[in-house]
N, C-alpha and C positions, 0 to 999 in steps of 0.2 A: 418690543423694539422691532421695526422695520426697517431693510435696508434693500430697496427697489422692491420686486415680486416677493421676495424671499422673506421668510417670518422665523427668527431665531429666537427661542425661547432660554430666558437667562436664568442657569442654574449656577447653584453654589454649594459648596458642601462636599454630604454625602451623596448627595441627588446626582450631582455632577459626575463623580467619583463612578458611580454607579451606571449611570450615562456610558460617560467612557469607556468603560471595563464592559459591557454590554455590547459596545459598539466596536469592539475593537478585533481585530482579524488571530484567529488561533495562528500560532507556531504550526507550521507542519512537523508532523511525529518524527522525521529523517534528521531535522534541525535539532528536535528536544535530544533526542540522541547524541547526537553530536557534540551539544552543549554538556549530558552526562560525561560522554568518553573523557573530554576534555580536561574534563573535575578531577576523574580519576588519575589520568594522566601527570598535571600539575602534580597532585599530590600524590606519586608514585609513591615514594617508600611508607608514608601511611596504608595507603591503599594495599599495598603487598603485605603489611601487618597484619592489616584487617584482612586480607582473605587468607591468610597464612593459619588465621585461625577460624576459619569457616573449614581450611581444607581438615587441620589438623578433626574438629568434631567431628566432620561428617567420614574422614577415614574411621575413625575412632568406631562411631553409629555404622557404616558399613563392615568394620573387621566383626564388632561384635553381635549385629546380628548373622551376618556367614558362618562365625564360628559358632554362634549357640544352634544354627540350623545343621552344620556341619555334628557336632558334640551330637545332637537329638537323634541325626540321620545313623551314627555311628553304635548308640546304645540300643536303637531299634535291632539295628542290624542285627547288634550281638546277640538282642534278644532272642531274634531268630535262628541265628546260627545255632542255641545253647539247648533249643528244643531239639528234643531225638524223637524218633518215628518209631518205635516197637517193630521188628520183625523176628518171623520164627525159626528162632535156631534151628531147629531139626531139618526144616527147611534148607536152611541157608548149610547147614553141612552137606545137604542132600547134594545141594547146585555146586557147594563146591569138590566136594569128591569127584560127579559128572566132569565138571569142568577139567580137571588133575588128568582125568583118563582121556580128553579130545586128542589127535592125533592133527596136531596145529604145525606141523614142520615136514610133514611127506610130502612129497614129489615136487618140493623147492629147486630151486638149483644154487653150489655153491657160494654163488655170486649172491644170489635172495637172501643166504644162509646169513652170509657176511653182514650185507646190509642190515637185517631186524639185528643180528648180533649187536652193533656197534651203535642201531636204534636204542638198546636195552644197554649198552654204556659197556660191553663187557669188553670194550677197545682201549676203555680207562683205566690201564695198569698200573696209573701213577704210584697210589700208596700204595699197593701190593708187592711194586717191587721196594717198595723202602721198607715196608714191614718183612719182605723175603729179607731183604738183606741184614736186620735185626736177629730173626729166626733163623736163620743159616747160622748167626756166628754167636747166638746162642746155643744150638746144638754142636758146632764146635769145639767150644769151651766146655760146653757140659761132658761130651765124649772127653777130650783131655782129664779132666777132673775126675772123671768117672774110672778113668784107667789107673791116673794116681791115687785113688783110694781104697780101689780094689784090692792095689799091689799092697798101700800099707795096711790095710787090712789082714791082708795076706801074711804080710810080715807079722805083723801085733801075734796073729795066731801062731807062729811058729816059734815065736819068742815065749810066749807064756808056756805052750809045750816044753821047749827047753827047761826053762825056769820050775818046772814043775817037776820032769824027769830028774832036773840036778838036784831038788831039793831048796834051793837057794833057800837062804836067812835075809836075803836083798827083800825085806817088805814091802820097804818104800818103791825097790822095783817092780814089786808086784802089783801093787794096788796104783802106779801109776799106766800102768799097762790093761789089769782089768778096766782102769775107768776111762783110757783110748777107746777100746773096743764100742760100746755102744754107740759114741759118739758119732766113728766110723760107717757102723753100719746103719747109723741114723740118716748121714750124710748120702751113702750111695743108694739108699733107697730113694733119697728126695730125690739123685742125680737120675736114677730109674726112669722117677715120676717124669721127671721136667722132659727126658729124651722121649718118652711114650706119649706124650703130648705134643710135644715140639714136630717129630720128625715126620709125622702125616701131616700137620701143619705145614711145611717146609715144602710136602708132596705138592700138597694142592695147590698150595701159594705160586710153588716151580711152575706148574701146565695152566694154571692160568694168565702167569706172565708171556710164556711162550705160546700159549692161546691169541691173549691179545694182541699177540705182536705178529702171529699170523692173520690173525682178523683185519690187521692194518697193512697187510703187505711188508713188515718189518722184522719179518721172523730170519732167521739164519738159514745160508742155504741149503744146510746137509739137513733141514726138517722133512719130513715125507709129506704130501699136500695130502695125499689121499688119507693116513691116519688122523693130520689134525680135522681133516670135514668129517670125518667119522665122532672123533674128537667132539667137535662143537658140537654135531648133533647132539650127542649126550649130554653134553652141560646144558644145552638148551631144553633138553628133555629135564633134566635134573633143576633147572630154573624153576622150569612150569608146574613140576610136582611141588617143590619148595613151595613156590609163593601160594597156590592153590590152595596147600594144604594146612595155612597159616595164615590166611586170609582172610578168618573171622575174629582175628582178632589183633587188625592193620595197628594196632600203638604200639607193635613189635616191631613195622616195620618202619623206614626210612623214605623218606623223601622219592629215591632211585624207585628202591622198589615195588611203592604205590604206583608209581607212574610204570614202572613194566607192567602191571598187573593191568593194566588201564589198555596197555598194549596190547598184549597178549586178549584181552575181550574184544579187539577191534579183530581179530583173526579169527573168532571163533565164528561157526555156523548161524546165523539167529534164528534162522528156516528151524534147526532141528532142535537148538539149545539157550531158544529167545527168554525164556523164563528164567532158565540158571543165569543167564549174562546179566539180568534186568536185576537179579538180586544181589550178586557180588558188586554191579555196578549201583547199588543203593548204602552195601556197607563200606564200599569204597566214599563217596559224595556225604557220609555221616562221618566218615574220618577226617576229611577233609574239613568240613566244618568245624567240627570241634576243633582243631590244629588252629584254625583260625580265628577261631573262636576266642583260644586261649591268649595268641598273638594279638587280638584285639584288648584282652581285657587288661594285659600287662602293658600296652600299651598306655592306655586309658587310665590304668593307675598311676604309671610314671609322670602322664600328665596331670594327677589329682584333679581327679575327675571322676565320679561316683556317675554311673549308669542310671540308675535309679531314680538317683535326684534330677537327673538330665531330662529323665522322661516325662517328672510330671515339672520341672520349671523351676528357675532358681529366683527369687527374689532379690537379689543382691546386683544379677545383670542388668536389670533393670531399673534401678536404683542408681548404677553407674552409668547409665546411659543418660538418665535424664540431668546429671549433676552435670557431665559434658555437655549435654544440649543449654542448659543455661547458664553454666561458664561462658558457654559459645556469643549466647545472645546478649550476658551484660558486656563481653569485650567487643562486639560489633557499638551496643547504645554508645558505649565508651567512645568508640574512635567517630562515631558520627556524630557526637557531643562536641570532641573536638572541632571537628569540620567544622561547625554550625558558627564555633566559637573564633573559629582562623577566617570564616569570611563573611564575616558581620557585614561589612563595607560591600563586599561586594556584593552581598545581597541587599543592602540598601540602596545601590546603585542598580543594580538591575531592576527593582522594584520602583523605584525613580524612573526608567527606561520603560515602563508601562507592563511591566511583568504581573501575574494576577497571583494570589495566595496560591491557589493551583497548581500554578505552576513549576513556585516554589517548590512545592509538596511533592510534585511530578519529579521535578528533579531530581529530589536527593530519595527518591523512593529508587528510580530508577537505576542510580549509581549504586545502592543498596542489592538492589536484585541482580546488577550486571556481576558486583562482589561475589553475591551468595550461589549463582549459577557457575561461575570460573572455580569459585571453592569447591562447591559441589562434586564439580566434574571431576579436579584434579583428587578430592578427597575421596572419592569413587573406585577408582583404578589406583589407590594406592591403597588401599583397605583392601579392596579383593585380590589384589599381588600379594600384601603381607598375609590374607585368612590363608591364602594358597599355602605360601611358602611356607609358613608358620604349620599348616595341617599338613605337608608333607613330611616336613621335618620330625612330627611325633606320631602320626601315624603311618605313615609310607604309603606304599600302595594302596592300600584301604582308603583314601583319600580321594584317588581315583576313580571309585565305582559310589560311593556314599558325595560327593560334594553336591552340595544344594544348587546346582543349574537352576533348577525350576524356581525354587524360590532365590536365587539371585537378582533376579527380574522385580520381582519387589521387594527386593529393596534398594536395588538401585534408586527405584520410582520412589521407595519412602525417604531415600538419603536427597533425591533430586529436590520434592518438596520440601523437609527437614531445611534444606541449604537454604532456599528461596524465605520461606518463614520465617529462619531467626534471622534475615538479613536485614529481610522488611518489617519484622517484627521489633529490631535494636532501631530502625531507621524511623518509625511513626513518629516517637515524641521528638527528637531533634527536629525533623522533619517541620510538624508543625509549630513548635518552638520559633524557626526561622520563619516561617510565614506569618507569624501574629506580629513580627517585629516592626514596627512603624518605622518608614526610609529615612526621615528627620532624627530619629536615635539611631538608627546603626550610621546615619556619615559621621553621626558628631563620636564614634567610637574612635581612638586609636589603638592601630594593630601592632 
């Protein structure tokens, strides 16, 4: 067929079909876009369904790979915390007797005195004066006690004298009087005891309170300044022999007093006494591990959590992760089944409008991937909020120096793909489902 110059060639059919679709101008990518958002939008509260539970997965996939990297990081740790390093006693007594005899507080001045004092906590009377105040009115009472048993002691003896001078036939007085007696002297012995313990207890506990209360400026004004800097000197002399010479075996000591011993190495010479410091400060950093060591593993049981098994891999995490990942992706197919099923017509209409199978497929690929990246993102940063919160909560600080930075990075990157896949993964068969639909069956559908 001709019509003037021009020679059009009459197809029909598929040929046609083919033709057309061939010849016809792509969408620009800005537009297809657009056309997604739109989708999404319409069907807002589906769409928040569907990524509600992309986000819900991939938190899930993100908590539990941070905490199983976190758990891994933490059993390593302990591993190595629980190794000890052998060194030689003789040695280490050697360094620390040297150490006990350094002369670590001459030609200070008051004020320096003060300072390392109240460095070393010895400004901290609180329980000293509450236990003084216990031990004062224990010895007290014990003195009162002590006086009144003496006397009936005293008495009981001069009674039975009597009783025995007279002859008495009073048996029952007798043998209730012999069986006072022991009890008596049972009694003031124990009173003895408790006063020859208590009352240099009482000593000490007194000059350390008014010690620390001259250390802070808070002492009473009739104190002599110059006896208590004499004073301190001594307990500070008396510190440093203590902790020194009890040092090799820090599980005696406290929290405080590892940490003064820590101190008092920071003042020694290293020029003269580098070897001794380097060994106290080795059985120091062994104590310290093990304390935390311990702290770790109690932790880590309360959380039922075996170290062991952490190290070589639990089959079970794994197991759970992948039953989420395909929860995840038959409730995406699910809701983009729906879609597919709520806009028959209008993808019969579009496809009428010259739309190509492609496009279709572009589509609802698209609005799949924009789901699984928004899921992604939000299930991203609520996974690694709850591994945070969640590993502070049962292990504390140790959470701090052990969390997986390094490897959070991937898995972010594994959670970002993860989201994208099962998006586009639930979206294929819908997907192409609607593009094989012929435009003549989905108008004749009612919605």
């Amino acid at each position: 067929m001709s019509i003037g110059n021009s020679q059009f060639d009459v197809r029909h059919g598929d040929d046609l079909r083919a033709q057309l679709q061939s010849g016809s101008t792509k969408l620009p990518t800005r537009t297809v876009l657009s056309l997604a958002t739109s989708g999404l939008r319409v069907r807002l509260l589906r769409s928040m369904v569907t990524t509600l539970s992309v986000v819900l997965a991939i938190a899930f996939l993100s908590y539990s790979g941070l905490n199983n990297q976190l758990t891994y990081n933490l059993s390593y740790a302990l591993e190595k915390m629980e190794r000890e390093d052998p060194f030689d006693a003789a040695h280490g007594r050697q360094a620390a007797g040297a150490l006990a005899q350094v002369a670590l507080f001459d030609g200070l001045t008051t004020d320096a005195q003060r300072r390392l004092a109240r460095d070393m906590g010895m400004d901290d009377v609180f329980e000293q004066e509450i236990e003084l105040t216990r031990v004062a009115e224990l010895v007290r009472s014990s003195r009162i006690e002590l006086t009144e048993q003496q006397k009936k002691l005293t008495d009981l003896m001069q009674r039975l004298t009597a009783l025995d001078k007279a002859g008495s036939s009073d048996q029952a007085a007798m043998e209730d009087v012999q069986d006072q007696i022991p009890r008596t002297e049972a009694r003031v012995k124990e009173l003895e005891l408790t006063l020859r313990r208590a009352e240099p207890r009482e000593t000490y506990l007194s000059r350390t309170v008014q010690l620390g209360k001259w250390i802070t400026g808070n002492a009473d004004k009739d104190v002599d300044d110059d006896k208590a800097a004499l004073r301190l000197v001594e307990t500070l002399n008396e510190r440093q022999a203590a902790l020194f010479s009890n040092v090799l075996t820090p599980s005696t000591f406290n929290d405080r007093q590892i940490a003064n011993v820590a101190l008092l190495l920071d003042r020694v010479d290293t020029a003269r006494h580098g070897q001794a410091v380097g060994v106290i400060r080795e059985v120091l950093s062994q104590e310290q591990r093990k304390r935390s060591a311990a702290s770790l593993r109690t932790r880590l049981r309360r959380a039922g959590i075996d170290p062991t098994r952490a190290l070589t891999g639990d089959p079970m995490n794994t197991w759970l992760i992948v039953m989420a990942l395909l929860t995840c992706a038959v409730g995406i197919a699910n809701a983009m089944l729906m879609s597919v099923t709520e806009r028959i017509r209008e993808i019969g209409t579009m496809k009428c409008l010259g739309a190509s199978d492609g496009l279709v497929v572009k589509l609802f690929l698209l609005e799949s991937c924009m789901i699984g990246v928004l899921g992604a993102s939000v299930g991203i940063v609520l996974g690694v909020v709850v591994a945070l919160f969640a590993g502070v909560l049962q292990f504390g600080g140790f959470v701090v120096a052990q969390f997986p930075v390094t490897q959070a990075w991937t898995v972010v990157a594994w959670s970002v793909l993860a989201g994208m896949l099962l998006s586009v993964t639930g979206a294929v068969g819908p997907a192409y489902q609607a593009a094989r639909m012929r435009p003549v069956d989905a108008l004749r559908v009612d919605e």
